[in-house]
Backbone as CSV, one residue per row, in Angstrom:
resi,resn,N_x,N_y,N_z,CA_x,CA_y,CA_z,C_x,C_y,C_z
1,UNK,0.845,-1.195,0.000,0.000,0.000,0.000,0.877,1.240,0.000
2,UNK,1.122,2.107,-1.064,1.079,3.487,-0.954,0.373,5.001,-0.176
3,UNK,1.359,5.068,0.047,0.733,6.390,1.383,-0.331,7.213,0.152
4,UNK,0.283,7.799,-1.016,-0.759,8.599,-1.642,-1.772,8.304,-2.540
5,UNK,-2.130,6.722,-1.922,-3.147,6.058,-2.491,-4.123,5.875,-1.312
6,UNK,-3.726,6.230,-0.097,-4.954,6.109,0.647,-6.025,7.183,0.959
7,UNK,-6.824,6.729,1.717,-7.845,7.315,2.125,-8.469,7.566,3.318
8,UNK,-6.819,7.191,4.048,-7.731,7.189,5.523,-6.960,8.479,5.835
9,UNK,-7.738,9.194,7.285,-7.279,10.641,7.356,-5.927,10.536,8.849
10,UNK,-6.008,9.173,9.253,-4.681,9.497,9.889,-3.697,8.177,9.517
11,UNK,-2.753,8.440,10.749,-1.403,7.913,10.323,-0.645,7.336,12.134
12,UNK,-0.437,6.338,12.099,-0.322,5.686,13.252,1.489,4.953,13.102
13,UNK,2.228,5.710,13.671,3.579,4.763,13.353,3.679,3.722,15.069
14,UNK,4.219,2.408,14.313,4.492,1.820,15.406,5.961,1.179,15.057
15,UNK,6.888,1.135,16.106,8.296,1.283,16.040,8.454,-0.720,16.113
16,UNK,9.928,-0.654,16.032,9.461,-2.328,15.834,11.184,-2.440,15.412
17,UNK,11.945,-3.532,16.793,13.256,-3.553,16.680,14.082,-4.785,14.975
18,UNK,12.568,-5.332,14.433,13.649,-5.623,13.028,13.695,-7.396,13.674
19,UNK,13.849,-7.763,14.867,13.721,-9.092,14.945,12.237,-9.899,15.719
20,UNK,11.868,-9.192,16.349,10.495,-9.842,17.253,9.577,-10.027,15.811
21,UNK,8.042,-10.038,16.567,7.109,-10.563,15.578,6.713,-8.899,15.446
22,UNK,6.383,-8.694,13.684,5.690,-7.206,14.218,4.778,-6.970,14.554
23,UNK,4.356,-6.098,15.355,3.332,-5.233,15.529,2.426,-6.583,16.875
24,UNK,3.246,-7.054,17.473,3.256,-8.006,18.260,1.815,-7.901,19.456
25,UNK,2.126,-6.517,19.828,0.929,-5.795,20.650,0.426,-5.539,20.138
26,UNK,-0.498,-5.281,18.930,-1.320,-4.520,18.570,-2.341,-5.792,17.881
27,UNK,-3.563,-5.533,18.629,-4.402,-6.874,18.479,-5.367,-6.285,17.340
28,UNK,-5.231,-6.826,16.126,-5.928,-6.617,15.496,-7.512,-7.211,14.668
29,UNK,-8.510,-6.375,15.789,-9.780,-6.459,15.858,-10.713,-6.401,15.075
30,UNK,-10.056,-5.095,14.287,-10.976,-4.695,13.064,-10.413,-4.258,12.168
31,UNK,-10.932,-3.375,10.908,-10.533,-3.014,10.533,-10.171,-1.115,10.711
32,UNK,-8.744,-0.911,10.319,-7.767,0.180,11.110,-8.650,1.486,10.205
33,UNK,-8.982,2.792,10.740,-9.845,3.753,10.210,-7.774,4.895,10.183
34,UNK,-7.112,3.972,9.820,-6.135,4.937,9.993,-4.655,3.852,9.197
35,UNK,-3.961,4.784,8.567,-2.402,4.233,7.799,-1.702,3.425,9.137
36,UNK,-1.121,2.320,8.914,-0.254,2.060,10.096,1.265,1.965,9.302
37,UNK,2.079,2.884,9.553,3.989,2.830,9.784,4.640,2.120,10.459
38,UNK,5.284,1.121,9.748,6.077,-0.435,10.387,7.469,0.488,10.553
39,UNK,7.432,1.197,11.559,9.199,1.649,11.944,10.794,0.441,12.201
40,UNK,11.546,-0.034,11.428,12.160,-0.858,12.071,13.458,0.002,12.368
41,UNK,13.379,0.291,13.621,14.461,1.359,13.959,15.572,0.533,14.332
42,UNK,16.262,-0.377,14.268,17.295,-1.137,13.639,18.274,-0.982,12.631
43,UNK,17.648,-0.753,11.428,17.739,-0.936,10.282,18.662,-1.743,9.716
44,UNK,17.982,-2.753,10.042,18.555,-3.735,9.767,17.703,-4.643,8.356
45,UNK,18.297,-5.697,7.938,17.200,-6.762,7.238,16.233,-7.419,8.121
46,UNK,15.306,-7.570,8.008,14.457,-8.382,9.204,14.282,-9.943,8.013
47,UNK,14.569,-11.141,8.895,13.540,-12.202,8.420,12.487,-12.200,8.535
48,UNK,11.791,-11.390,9.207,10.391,-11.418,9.759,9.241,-10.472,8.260
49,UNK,8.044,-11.599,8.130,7.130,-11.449,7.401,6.738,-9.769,7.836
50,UNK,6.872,-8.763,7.104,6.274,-7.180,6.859,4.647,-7.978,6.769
51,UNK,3.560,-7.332,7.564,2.550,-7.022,7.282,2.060,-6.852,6.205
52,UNK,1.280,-7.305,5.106,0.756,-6.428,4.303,-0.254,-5.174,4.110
53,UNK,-1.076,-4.952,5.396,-1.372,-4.063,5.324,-0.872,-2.927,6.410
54,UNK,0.647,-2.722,6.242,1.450,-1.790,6.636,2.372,-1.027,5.674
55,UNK,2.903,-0.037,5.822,3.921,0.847,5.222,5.106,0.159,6.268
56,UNK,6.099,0.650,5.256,7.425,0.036,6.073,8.567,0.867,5.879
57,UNK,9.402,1.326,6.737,10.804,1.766,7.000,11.532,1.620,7.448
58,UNK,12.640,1.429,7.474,13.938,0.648,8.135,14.841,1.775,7.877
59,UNK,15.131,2.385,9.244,16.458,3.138,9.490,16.794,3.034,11.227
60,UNK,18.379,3.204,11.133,18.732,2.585,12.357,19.006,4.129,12.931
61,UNK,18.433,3.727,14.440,17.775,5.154,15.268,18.106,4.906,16.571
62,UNK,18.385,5.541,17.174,18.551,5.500,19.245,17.699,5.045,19.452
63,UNK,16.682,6.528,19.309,15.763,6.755,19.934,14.437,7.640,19.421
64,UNK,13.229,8.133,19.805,12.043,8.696,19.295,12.553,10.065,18.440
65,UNK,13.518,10.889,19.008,14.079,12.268,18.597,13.991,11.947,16.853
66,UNK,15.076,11.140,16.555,15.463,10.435,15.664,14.484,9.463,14.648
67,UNK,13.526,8.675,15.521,12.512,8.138,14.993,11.377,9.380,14.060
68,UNK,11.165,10.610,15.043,10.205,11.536,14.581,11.190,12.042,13.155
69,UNK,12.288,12.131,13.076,12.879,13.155,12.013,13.109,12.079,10.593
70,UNK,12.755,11.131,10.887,13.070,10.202,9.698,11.364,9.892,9.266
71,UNK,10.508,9.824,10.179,9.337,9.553,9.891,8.519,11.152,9.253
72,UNK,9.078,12.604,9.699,9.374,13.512,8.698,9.115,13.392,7.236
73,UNK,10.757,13.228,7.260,11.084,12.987,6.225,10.046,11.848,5.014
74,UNK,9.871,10.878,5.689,9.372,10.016,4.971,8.166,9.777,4.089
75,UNK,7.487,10.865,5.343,6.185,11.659,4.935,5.697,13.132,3.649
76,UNK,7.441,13.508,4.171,7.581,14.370,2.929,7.709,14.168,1.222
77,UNK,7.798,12.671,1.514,7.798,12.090,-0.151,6.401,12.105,-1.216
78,UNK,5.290,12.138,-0.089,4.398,11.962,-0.675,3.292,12.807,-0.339
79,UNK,2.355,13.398,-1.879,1.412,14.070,-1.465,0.237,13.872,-0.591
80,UNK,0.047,12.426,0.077,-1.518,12.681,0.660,-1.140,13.056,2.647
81,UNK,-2.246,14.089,2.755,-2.423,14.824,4.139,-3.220,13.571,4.946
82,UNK,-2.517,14.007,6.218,-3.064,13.153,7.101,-3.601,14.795,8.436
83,UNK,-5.000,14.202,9.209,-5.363,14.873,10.320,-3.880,15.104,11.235
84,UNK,-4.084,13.347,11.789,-3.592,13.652,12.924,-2.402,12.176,12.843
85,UNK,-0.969,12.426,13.243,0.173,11.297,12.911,0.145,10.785,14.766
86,UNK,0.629,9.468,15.035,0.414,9.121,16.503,1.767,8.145,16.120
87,UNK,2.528,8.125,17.243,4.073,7.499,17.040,4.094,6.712,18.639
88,UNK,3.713,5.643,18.442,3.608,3.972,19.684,4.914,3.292,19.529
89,UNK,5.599,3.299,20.703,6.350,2.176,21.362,5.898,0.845,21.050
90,UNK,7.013,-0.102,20.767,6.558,-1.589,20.177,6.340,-2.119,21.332
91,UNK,6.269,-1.655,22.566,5.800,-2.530,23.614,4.328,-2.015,24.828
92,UNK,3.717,-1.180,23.165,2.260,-0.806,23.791,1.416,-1.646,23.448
93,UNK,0.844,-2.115,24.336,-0.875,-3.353,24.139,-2.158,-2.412,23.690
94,UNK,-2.321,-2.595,23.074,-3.578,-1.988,21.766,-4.181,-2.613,21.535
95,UNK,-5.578,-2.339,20.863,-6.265,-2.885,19.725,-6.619,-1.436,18.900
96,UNK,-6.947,-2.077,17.801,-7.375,-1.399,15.925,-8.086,-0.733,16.666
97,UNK,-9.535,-1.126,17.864,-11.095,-0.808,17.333,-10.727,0.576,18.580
98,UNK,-9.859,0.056,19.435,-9.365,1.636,20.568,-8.814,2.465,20.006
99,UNK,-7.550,2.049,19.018,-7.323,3.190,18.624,-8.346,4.249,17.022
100,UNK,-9.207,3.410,16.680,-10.151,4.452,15.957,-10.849,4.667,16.656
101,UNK,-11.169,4.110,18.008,-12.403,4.942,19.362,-11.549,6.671,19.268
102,UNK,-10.237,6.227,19.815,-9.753,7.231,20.212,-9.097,8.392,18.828
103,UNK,-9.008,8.110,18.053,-9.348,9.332,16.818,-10.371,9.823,16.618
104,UNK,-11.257,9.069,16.413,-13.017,9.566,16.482,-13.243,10.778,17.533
105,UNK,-12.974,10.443,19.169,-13.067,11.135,19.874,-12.659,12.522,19.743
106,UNK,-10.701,12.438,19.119,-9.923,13.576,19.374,-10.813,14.700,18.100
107,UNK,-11.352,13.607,16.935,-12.444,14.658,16.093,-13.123,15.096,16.737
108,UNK,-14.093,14.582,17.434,-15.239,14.707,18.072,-14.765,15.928,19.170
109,UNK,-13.938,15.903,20.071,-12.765,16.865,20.606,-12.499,18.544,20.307
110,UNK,-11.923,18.012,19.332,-11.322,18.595,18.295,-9.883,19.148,19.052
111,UNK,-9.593,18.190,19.069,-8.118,17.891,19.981,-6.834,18.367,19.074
112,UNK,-5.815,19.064,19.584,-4.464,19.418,18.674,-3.482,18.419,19.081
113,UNK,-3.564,17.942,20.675,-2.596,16.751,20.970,-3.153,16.055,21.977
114,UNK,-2.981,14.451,22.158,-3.522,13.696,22.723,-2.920,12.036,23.034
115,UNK,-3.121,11.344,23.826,-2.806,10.154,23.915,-3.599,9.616,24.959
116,UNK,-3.989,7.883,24.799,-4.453,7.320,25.487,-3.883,7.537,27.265
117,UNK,-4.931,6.669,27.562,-4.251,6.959,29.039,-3.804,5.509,29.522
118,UNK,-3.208,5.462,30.408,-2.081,3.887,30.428,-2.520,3.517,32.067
119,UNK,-2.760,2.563,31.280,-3.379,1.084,32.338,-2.953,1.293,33.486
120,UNK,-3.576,0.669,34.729,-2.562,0.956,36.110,-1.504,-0.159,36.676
121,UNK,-1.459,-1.159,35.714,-0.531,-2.472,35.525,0.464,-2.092,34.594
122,UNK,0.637,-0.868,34.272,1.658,-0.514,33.000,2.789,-0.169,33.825
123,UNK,3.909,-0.336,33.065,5.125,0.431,33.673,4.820,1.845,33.309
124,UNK,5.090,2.853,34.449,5.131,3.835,33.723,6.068,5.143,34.468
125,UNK,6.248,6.711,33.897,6.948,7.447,34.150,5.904,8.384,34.854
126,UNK,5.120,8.412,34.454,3.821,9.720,34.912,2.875,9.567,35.086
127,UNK,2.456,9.432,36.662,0.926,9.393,36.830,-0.081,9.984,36.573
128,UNK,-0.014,11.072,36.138,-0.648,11.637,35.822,-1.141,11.018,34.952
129,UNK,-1.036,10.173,34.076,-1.649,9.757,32.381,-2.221,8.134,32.888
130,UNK,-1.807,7.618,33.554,-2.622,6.394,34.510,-4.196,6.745,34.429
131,UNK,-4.753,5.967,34.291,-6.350,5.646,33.456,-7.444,6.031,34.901
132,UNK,-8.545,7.005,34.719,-9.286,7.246,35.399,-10.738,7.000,35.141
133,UNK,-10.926,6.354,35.965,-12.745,5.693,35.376,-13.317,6.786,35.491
134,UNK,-14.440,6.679,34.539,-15.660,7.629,34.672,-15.508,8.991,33.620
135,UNK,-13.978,9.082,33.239,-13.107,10.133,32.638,-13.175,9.641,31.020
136,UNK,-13.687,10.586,30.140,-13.737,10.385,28.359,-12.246,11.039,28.251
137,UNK,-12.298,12.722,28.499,-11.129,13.382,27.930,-10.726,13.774,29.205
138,UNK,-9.384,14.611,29.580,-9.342,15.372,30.432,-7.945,16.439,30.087
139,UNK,-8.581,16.963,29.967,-7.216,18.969,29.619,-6.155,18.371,30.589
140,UNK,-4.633,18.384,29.717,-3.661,18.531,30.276,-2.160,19.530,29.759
141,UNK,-1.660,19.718,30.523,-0.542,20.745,29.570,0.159,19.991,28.676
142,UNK,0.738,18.625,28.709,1.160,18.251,27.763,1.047,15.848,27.386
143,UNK,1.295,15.740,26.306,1.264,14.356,26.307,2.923,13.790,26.334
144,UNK,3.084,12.491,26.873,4.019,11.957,27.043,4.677,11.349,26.057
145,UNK,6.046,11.127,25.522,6.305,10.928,24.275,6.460,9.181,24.203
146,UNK,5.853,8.409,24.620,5.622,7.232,24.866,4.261,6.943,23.854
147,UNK,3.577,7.842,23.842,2.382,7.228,22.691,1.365,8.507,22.323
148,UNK,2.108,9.703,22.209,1.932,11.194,21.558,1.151,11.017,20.397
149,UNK,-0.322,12.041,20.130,-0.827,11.689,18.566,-0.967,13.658,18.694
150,UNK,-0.413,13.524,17.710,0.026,15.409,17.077,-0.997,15.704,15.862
151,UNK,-1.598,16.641,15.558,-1.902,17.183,14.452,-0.911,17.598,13.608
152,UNK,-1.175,17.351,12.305,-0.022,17.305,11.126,0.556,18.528,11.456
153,UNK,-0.495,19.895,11.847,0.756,20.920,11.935,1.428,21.249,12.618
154,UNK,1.134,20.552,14.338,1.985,20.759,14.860,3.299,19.930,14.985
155,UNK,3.056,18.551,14.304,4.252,17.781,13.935,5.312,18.072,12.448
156,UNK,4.801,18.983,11.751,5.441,19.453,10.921,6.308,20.992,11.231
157,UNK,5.636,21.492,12.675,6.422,22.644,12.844,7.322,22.578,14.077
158,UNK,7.269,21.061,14.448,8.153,20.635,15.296,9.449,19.586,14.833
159,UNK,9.295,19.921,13.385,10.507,19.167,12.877,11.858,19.672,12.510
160,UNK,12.201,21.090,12.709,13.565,21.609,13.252,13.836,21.217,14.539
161,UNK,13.197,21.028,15.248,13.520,20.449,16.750,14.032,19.462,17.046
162,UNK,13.749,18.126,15.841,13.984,16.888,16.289,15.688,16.842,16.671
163,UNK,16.463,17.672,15.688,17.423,17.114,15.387,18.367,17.114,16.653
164,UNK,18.078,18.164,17.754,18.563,18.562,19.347,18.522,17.632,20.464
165,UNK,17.227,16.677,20.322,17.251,15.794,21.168,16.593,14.184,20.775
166,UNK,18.212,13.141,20.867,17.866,11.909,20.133,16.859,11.024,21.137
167,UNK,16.792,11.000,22.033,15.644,10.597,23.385,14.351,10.953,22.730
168,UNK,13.931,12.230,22.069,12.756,12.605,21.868,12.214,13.432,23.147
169,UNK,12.812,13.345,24.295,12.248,13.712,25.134,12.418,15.385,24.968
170,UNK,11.727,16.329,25.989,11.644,17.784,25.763,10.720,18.285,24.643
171,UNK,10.462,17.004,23.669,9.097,17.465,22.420,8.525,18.009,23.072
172,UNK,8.265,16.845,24.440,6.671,16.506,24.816,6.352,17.425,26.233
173,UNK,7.082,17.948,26.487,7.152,19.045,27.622,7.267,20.542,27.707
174,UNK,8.130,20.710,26.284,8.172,22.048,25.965,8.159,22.786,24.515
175,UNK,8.634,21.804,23.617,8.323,22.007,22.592,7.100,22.514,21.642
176,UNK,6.563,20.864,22.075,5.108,20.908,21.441,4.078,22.210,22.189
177,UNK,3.966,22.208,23.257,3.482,23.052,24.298,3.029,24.537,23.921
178,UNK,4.444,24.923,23.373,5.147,26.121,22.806,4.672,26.160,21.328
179,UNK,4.970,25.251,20.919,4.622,25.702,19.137,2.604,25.086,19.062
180,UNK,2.172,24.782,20.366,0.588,24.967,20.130,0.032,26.575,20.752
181,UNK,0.768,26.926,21.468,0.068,28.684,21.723,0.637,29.504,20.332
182,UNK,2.200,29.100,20.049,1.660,29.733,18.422,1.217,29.533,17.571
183,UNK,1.083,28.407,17.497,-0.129,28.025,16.185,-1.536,28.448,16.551
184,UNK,-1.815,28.568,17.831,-3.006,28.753,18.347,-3.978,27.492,18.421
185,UNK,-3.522,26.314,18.591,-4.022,24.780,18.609,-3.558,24.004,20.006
186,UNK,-4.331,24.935,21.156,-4.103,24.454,22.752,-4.886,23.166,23.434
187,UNK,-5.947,22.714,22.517,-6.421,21.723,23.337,-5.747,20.442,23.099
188,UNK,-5.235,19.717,25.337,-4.341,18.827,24.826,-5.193,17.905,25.771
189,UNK,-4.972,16.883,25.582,-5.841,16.143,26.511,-5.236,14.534,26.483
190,UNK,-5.968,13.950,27.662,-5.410,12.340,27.637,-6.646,11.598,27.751
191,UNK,-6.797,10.872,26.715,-8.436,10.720,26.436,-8.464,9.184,27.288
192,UNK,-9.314,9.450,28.338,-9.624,8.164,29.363,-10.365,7.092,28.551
193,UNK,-11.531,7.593,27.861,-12.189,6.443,27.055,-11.690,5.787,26.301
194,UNK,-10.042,5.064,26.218,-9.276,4.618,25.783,-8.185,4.534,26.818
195,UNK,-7.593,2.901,26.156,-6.314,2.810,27.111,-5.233,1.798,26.946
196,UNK,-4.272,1.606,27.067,-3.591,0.963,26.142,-2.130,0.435,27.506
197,UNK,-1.610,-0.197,27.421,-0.748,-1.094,28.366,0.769,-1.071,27.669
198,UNK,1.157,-0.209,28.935,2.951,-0.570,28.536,3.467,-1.989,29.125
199,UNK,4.355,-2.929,28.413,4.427,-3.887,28.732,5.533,-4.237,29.224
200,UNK,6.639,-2.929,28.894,8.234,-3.442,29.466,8.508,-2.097,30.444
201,UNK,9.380,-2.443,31.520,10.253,-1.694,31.641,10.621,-0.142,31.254
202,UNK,10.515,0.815,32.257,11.210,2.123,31.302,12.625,1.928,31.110
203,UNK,13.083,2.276,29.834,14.630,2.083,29.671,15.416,2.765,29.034
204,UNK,15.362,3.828,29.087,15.148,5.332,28.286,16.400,6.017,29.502
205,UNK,15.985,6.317,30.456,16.723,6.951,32.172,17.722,6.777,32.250
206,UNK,18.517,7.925,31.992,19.987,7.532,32.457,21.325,6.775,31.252
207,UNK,20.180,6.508,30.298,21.450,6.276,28.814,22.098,7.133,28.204
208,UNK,22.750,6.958,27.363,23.713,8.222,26.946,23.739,7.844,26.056
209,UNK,23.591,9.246,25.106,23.542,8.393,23.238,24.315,9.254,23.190
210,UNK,24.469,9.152,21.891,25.749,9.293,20.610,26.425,10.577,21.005
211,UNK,25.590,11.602,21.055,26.146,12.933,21.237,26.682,13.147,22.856
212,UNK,26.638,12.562,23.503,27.260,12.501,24.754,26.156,13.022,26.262
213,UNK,24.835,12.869,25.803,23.939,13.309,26.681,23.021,12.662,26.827
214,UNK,22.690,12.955,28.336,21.372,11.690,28.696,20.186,12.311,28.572
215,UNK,19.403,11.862,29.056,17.969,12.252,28.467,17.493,13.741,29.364
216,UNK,18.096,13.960,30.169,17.856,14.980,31.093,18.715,15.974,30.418
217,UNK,19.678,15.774,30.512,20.551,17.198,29.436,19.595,17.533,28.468
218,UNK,19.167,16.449,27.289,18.492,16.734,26.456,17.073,17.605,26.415
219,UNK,16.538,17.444,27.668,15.700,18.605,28.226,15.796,19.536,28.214
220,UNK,16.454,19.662,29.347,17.469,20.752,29.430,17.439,21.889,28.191
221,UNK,18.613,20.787,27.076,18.781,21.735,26.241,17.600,22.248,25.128
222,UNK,16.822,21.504,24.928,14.789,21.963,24.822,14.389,23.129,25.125
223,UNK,14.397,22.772,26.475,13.931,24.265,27.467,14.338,25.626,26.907
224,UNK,15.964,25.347,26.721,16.571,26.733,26.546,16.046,27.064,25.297
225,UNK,15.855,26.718,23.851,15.191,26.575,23.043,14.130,27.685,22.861
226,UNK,12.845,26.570,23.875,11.697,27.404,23.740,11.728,28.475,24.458
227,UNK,12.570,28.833,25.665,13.256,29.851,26.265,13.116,31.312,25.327
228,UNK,14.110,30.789,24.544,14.336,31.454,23.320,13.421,32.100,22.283
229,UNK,12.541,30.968,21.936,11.749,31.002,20.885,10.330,31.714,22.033
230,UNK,9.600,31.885,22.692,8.941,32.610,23.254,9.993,33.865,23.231
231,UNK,10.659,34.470,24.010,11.253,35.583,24.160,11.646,36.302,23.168
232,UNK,11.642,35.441,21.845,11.443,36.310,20.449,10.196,36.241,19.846
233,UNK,8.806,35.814,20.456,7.519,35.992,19.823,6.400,36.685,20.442
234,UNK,5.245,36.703,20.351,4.555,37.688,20.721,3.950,37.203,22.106
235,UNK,4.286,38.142,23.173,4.668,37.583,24.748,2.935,37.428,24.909
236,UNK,2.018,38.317,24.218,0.836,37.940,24.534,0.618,36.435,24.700
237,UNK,0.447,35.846,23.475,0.593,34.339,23.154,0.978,33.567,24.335
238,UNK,1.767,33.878,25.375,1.791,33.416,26.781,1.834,33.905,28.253
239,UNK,0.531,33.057,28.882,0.476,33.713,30.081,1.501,33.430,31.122
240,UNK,0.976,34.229,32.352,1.766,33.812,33.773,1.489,32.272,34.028
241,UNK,0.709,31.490,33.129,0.469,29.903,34.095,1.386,29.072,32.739
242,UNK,1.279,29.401,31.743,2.333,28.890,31.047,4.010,28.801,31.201
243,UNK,4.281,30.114,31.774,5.430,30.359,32.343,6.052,29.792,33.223
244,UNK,5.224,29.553,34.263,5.274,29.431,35.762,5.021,27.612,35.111
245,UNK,4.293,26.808,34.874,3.713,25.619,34.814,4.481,24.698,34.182
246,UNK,4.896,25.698,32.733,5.244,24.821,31.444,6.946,25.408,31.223
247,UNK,6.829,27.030,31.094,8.013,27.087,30.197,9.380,26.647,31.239
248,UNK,8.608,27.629,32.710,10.090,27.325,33.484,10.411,25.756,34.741
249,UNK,9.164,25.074,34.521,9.154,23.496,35.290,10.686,23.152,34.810
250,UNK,11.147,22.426,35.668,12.363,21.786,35.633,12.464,20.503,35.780
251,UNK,13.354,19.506,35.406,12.933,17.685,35.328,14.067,17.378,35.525
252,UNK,14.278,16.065,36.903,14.970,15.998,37.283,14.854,14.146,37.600
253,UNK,15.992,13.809,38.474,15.637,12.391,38.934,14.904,12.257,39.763
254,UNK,15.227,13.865,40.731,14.006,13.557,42.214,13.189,14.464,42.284
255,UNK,12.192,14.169,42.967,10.895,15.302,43.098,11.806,16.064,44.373
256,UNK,11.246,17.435,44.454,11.399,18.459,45.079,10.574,17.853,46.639
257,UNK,10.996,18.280,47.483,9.993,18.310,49.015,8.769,19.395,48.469
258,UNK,9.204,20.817,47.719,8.602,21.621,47.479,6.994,20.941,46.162
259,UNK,7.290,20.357,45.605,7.372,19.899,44.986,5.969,18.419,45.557
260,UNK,6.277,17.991,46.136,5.865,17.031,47.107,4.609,17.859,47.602
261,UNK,4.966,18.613,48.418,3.737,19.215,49.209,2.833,19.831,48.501
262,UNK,3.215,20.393,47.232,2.094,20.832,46.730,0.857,19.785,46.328
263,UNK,1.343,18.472,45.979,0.454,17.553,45.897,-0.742,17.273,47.019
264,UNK,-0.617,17.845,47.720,-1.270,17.680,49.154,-2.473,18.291,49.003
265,UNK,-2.502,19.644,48.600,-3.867,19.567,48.209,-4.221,19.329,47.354
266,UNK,-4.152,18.902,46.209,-4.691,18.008,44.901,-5.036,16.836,45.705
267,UNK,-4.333,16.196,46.535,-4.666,14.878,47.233,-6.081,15.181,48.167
268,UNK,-6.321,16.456,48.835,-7.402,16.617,49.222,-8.554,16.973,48.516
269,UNK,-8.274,17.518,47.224,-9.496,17.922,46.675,-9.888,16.983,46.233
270,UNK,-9.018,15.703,45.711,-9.286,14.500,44.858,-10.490,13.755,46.125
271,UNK,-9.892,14.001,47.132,-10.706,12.855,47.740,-11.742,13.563,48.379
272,UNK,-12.427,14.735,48.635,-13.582,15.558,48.917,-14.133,14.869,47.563
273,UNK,-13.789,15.251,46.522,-14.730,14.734,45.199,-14.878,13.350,45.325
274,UNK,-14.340,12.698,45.822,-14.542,11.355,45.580,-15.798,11.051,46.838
275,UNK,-15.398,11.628,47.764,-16.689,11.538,48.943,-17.885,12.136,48.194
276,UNK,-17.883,13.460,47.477,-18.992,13.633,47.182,-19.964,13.290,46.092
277,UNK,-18.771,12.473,45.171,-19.533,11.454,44.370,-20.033,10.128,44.878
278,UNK,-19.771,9.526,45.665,-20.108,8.404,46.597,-21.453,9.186,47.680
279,UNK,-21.374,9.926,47.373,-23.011,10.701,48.193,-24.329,10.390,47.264
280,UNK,-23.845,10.475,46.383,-24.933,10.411,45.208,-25.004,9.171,44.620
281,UNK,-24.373,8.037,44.944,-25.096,6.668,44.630,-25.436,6.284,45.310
C-alpha cells in the first residue's frame, strides 16, 4: 500500500526492533480507520514477514528524537495529508477498534494533541496519564512521548527540533506546548475512554547516546530553546500559568519536598470529590 493512495485521514507509526514478531501488541480487531507505519528502527534486514497491510521503513535510530525526524522525512515524499500522525512504542498493548475509538473522539474533541491513558498495571513514568474511570477526555498541559498523537501541523512545525534531542524527550514538555500557543491549537488532553498497556520496563533513564547526553541534558537543552523562541515571539501568546507551569518546570531524577507538598492539596481535593460522588449513589 502506498501512502498517496490512501484514504484514511490518519497515520499511526508503530516502532518495531527488526527481529520480534511485528506489531506483536497490537491486536488486530478490526478493521484500522487509519495508515499504520512499520518503523524498524534497527535498520537492519528483518527475516520477519512485513505485514501487508502496513507501510514500512527501516532506518537505524537510538531513539524517538530520531525516529520523529526520519518519519518527517518520509512523509515528505508523498502528497496525501493526514489529520492527525500518533508514534507507539513496540511494547504498547492496543487494539485497531481503541485506537479508531480514540481518533473519532480527538475529532469529536477537536483535539491538537492527545494520547491514550495507560493502564494501572503498565510500567510507567507519569501518573498523571494512569487511566481514570468515569473520565472520556481530560485537559492537560502536555502528552508523554511514549504514545503522543500530534496534528499534522503541529508535527510538521516541530521538525527543526527533532534534530537537538535523540531521546525525543523535551518534544513533549516544551516544545510541542510552545509551538501549540503559536499556532493557536491548545487543546491537549489524555483521552480516558481509551487505554492501552505498557508492557516493558522504562529504559530510556539515564542512557547516553551518541552525542554525549542523557535524556535529562536533552531537556534541558529543549527548554533553553523554547526559552528562546517565546522571548522572540509575541509575549501575549503566553500567560503567567504557562510560564510558571510549562516554560520554566524543571525535570529531574528527584521530586522536590517543594514539589511534594504541593500535591497535598490536589490529594485533598481528589478525595472531597470522591466523597462527594459516593453521596450520590
Amino acid at each position: 500500500m502506498e501512502v498517496n493512495s490512501s484514504t484514511n485521514k490518519h497515520i499511526i507509526i508503530i516502532t518495531w526492533d527488526g527481529v520480534s514478531t511485528p506489531l506483536a501488541y497490537l491486536h488486530q480487531d478490526g478493521i484500522p480507520n487509519f495508515d499504520i507505519l512499520l518503523f524498524n528502527y534497527s535498520g537492519k534486514k528483518s527475516t520477519q514477514r512485513i505485514p501487508e497491510n502496513c507501510l514500512y521503513l527501516s532506518k537505524s535510530t537510538e531513539n524517538k528524537g530520531q525516529i520523529f525526524e526520519a518519519v518527517y522525512h518520509f512523509l515528505q515524499e508523498f502528497s496525501h495529508t493526514y489529520i492527525y500522525i500518533g508514534i507507539l512504542d513496540d511494547d504498547l498493548f492496543c487494539t485497531v477498534q481503541d485506537l479508531n475509538k480514540l481518533l473519532f473522539i480527538a475529532q469529536l474533541e477537536e483535539l491538537s494533541v492527545f494520547q491514550p491513558s495507560i493502564t494501572q498495571d503498565s510500567y510507567f513514568s507519569h501518573r498523571q496519564f494512569v487511566h481514570k474511570p468515569g473520565l472520556v477526555c481530560q485537559t492537560v498541559d502536555w502528552v508523554e512521548i511514549m504514545a503522543p498523537f500530534y496534528s499534522m501541523a503541529i508535527f510538521n512545525a516541530a521538525y527543526p527540533f527533532f534534530k537537538h534531542t535523540i531521546s525525543g524527550q523535551g518534544i513533549d514538555v516544551y516544545i510541542v506546548p510552545t509551538l501549540q500557543r503559536l499556532l493557536q491549537l491548545p487543546k491537549t488532553a489524555v483521552v480516558h475512554a481509551v487505554q492501552i498497556k505498557h508492557c516493558r520496563p522504562i529504559r530510556s533513564h539515564q542512557r547516553v547516546y551518541s552525542n554525549g547526553k542523557i535524556n535529562l541534558q536533552e531537556i534541558a537543552t529543549i527548554q533553553q530553546l523554547c526559552k528562546k523562541m517565546v522571548a522572540e515571539s509575541n509575549p501575549k501568546l503566553f500567560d503567567a500559568y504557562f510560564i510558571e507551569h510549562i516554560l520554566n518546570k524543571k525535570y529531574s531524577n528527584k521530586i522536590t519536598l517543594y514539589a511534594k507538598l504541593q500535591r497535598v492539596k490536589k490529594m485533598f481535593k481528589n478525595l472531597y470529590q470522591k466523597i462527594v460522588d459516593a453521596s450520590y449513589r
